[in-house]
GUKOL-345236 format. One record per residue (C-alpha): residue number from 1; residue in three letters; x, y, z negated. Coordinates in steps of 0.1 Angstrom, whole numbers. Example, Ala and Ser with C-alpha at 12.3 -4.5 7.8 and 13.67 -1.06 7.14 Angstrom:
REM GUKOL-345236
PT   n res     u     v     w
PT   1 Ala   123   -45   -78
PT   2 Ser   137   -11   -71
END
This chain:
REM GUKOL-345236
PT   n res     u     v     w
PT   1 Unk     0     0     0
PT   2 Unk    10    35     6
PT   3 Unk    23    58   -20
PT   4 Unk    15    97   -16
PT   5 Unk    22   123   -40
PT   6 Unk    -1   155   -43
PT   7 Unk     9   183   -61
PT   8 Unk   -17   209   -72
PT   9 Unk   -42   184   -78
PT  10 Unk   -60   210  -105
PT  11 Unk   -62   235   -75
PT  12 Unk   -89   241   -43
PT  13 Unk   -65   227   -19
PT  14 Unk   -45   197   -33
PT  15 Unk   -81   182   -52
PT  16 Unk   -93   180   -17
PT  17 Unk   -59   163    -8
PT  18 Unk   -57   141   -36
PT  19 Unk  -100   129   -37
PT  20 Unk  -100   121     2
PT  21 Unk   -67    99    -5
PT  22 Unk   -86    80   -33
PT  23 Unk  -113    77   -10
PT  24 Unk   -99    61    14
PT  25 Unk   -77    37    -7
PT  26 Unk   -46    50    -9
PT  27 Unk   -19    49   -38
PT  28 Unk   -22    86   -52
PT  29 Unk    -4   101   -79
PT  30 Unk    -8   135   -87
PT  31 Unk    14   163  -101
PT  32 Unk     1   186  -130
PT  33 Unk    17   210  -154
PT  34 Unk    -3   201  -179
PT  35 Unk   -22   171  -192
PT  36 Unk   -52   182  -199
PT  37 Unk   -72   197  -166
PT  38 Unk   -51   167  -150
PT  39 Unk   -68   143  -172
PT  40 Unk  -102   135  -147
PT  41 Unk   -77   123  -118
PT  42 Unk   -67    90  -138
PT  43 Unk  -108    82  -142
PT  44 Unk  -107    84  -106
PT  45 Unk   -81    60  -101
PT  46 Unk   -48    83   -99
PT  47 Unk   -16    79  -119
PT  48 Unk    -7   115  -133
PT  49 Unk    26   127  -134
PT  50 Unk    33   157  -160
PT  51 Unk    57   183  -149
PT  52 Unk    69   214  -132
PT  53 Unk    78   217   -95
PT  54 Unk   108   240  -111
PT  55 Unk   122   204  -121
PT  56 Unk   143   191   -92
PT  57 Unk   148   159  -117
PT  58 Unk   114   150  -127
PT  59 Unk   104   152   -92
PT  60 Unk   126   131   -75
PT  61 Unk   118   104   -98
PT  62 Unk    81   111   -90
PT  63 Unk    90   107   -56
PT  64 Unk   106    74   -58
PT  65 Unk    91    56   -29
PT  66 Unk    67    76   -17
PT  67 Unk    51    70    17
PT  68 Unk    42   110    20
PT  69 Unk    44   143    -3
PT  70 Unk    18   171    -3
PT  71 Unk    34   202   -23
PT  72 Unk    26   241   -21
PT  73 Unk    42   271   -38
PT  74 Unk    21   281   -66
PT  75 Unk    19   319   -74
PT  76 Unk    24   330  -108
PT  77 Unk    18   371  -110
PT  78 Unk    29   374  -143
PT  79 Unk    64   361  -140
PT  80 Unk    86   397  -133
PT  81 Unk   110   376  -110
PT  82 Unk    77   372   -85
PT  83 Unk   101   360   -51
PT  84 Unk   131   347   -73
PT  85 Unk   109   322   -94
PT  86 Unk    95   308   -62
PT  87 Unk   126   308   -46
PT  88 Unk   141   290   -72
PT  89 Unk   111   263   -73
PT  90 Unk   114   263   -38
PT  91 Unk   152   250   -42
PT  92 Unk   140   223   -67
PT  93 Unk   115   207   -44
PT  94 Unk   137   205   -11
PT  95 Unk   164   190   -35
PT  96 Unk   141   166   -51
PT  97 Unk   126   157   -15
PT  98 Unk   165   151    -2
PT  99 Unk   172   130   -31
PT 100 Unk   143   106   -32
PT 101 Unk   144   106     6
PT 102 Unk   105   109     9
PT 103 Unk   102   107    49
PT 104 Unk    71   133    50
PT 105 Unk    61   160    36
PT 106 Unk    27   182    38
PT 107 Unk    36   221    30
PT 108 Unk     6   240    23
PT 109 Unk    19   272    43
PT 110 Unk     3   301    56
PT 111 Unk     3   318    90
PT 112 Unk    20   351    78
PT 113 Unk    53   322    74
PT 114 Unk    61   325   109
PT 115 Unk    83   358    93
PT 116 Unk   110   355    73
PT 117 Unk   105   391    55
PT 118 Unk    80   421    51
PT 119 Unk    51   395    45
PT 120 Unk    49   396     7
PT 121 Unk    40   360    -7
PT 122 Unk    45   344    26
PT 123 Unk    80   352    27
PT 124 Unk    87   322     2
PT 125 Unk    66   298    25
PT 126 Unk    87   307    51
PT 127 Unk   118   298    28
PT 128 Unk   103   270    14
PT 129 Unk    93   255    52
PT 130 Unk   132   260    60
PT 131 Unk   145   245    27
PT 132 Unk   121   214    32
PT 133 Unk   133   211    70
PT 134 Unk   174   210    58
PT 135 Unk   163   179    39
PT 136 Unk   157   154    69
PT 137 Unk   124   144    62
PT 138 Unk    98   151    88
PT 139 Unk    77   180    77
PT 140 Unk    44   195    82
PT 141 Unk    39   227    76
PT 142 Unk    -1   236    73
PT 143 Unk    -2   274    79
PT 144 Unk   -34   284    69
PT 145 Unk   -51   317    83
PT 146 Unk   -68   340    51
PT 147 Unk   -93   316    30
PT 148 Unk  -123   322    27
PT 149 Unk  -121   312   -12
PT 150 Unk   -99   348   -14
PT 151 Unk  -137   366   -17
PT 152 Unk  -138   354   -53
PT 153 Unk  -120   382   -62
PT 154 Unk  -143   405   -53
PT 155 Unk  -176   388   -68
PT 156 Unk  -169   408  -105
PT 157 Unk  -172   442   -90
PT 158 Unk  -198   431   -62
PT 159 Unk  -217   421   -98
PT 160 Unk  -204   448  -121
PT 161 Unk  -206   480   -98
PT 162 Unk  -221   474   -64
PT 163 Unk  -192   477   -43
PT 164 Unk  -166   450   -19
PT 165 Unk  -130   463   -21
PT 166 Unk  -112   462     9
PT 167 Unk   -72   461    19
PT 168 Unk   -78   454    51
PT 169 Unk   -71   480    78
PT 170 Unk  -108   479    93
PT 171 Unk  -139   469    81
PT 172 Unk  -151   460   115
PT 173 Unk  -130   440   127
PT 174 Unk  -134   398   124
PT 175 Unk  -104   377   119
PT 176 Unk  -102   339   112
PT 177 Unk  -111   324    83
PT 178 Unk  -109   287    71
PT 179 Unk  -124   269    41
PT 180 Unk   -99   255    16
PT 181 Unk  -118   223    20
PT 182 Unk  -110   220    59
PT 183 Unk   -71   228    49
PT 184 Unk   -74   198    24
PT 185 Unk   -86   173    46
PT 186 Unk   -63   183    74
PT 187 Unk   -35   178    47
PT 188 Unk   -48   147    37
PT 189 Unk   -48   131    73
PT 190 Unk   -17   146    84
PT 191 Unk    -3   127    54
PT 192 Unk   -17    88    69
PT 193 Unk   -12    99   100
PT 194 Unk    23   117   100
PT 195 Unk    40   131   135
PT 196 Unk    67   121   151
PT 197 Unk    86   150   147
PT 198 Unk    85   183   123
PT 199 Unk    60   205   131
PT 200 Unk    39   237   124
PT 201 Unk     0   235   127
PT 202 Unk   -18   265   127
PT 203 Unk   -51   260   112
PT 204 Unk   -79   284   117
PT 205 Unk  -123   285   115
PT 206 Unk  -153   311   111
PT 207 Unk  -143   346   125
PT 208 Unk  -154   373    99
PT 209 Unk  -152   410    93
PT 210 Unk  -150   425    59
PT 211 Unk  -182   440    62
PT 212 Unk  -196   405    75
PT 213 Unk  -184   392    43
PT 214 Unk  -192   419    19
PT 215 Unk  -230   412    31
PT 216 Unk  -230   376    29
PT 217 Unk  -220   378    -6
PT 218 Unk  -243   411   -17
PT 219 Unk  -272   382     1
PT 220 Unk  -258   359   -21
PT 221 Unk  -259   379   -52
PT 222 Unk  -293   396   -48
PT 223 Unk  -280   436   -38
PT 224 Unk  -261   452   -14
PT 225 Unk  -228   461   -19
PT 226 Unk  -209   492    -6
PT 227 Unk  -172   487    11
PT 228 Unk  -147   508    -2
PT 229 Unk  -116   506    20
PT 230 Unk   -81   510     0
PT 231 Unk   -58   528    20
PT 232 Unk   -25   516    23
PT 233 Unk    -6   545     3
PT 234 Unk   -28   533   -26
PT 235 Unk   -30   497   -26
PT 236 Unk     0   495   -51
PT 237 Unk   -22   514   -76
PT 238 Unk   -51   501   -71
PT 239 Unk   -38   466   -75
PT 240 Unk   -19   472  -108
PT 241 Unk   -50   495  -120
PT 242 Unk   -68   463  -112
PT 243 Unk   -45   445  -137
PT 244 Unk   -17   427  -115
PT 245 Unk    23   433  -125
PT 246 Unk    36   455  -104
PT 247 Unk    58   429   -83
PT 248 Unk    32   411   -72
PT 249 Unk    11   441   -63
PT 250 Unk    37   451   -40
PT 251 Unk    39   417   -24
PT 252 Unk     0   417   -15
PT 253 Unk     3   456    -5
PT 254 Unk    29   445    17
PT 255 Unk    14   412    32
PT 256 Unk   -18   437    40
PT 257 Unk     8   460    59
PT 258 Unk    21   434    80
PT 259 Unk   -13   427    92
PT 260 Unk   -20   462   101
PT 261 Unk    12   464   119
PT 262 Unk     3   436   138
PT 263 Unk    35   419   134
PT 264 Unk    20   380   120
PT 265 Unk     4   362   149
PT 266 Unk     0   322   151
PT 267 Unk    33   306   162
PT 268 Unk    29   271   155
PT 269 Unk    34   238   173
PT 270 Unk    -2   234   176
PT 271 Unk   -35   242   158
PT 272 Unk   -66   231   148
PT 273 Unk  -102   242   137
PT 274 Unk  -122   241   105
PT 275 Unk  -158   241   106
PT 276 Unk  -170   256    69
PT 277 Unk  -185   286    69
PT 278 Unk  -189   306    43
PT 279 Unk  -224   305    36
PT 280 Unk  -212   269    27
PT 281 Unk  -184   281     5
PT 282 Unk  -202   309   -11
PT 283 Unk  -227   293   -40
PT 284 Unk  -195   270   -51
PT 285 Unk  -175   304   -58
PT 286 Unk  -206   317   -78
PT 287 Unk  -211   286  -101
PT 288 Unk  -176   287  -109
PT 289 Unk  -179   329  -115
PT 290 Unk  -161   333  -145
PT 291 Unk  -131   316  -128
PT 292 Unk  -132   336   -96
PT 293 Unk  -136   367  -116
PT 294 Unk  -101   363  -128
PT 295 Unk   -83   355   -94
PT 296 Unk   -59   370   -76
PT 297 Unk   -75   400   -51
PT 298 Unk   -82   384   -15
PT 299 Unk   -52   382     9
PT 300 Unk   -45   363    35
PT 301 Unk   -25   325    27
END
């Protein structure tokens, strides 16, 4: 039987990775930093592993004759060092995937990865994508376009004063979307079904404007909601008045920028389509409200 390893099992995207694996009979063990929100995976069937992806160590040995790895680059705002800490967890996984010579890997990227700078959180993906490729496992690199999960964050003041914040350079203008559900299970059969060679797959779905979005959601919640557009020169502020550390604000203020430059576009080997909409995705983010209330602003992934 096959072996895969998922990391972010407790997440959106690596629970879908990790359930259809289980579904369809696979060996799954899942990676968690702590025990207790892993805990429901081993009811399921799973084997939990308890560690950080920071440990080159404890991951190798997780690793250990594994058919394929799914990993991602978690985002932690509140650590000062926002692109050293990934950076330096980035390190640990293409050194624990060298050493336990796993011969595929999944990487949960983004689209903005295609540039090596001035693309704020994406900039690690695109590190990460060329530390994994040094290794000489065959990798996959999933570059989502922006998720349509990201409109959690702007459900509390939808709720609290009526109005859908925007960072985006225009209102009016769609843009692709995908479901993290459709970027799970594209993970999840790229890992049984791995390529021949490394490869990037772009993966987009639904085309929606902000102020498509912002009335879907103000249908959703019972009211309609007023845009208010953030310009660029005060995105920073906003952001940290908002609550995020200052590092991280700047590395969404700048991933917003890049977009308005027009300076990401898709790049990758080849793509493919999710079918979610958001309508679908929507009533999901609102039972779970409390949780999406305290996520990071929307961005693109």
């Amino acid at each position: 039987m096959s072996k895969y390893v998922v990391a972010g099992a407790t997440g959106r995207v690596g629970s879908i990775v990790a359930g259809d694996l289980l579904a369809r009979g696979e060996q799954v063990t899942v990676l968690a930093r702590d025990a207790a929100p892993a805990a429901s995976w081993s009811g399921r069937g799973a084997q939990v592993a308890v560690g950080s992806l920071a440990d080159a160590a404890f991951l190798a040995r997780v690793l250990e004759g594994a058919t394929g790895f799914f990993t991602l680059l978690p985002e932690d705002p509140a650590v000062p060092d926002f692109h050293g800490h990934r950076r330096r967890m980035a390190d640990a996984i293409a050194k624990a995937v060298r050493q336990s010579r796993v011969p595929h890997v999944v990487m949960q990227s983004a689209i903005a990865a295609s540039l090596p700078d001035r693309n704020g959180p994406a900039k690690d993906l695109h590190y990460l994508e060329g530390a994994l490729r040094a290794t000489g496992a065959t990798i996959t690199a999933s570059r989502a376009c922006y998720f349509q999960e990201n409109i959690a964050s702007a459900i509390a003041p939808a709720k609290q004063a009526g109005v859908f914040p925007s960072l985006m350079p225009s209102a009016d203008a769609a843009f692709p979307t995908i479901a993290t559900l459709d970027a799970g299970r594209f993970a999840a059969r790229a890992l049984t079904s791995p390529p021949a060679r490394s490869e990037s797959v772009d993966l987009f779905g639904p085309a929606y404007s902000m102020r498509q979005m912002a009335e879907k959601l103000g249908a959703a919640l019972g009211r309609s909601l007023t845009i208010v557009d953030i310009p660029p020169a005060g995105q920073v502020a906003a952001l940290t008045e908002a609550g995020l550390p200052p590092a991280f604000a700047e590395a969404v203020a700048e991933l917003h920028a890049a977009f308005a430059a027009g300076i990401i576009a898709p790049n990758g080997d080849r793509s493919l389509a999710g079918v979610t909409t958001l309508d679908e995705v929507l009533p999901g983010l609102l039972w779970a409200e409390p949780r999406a209330a305290s996520s990071t602003p929307a961005r693109a992934k």
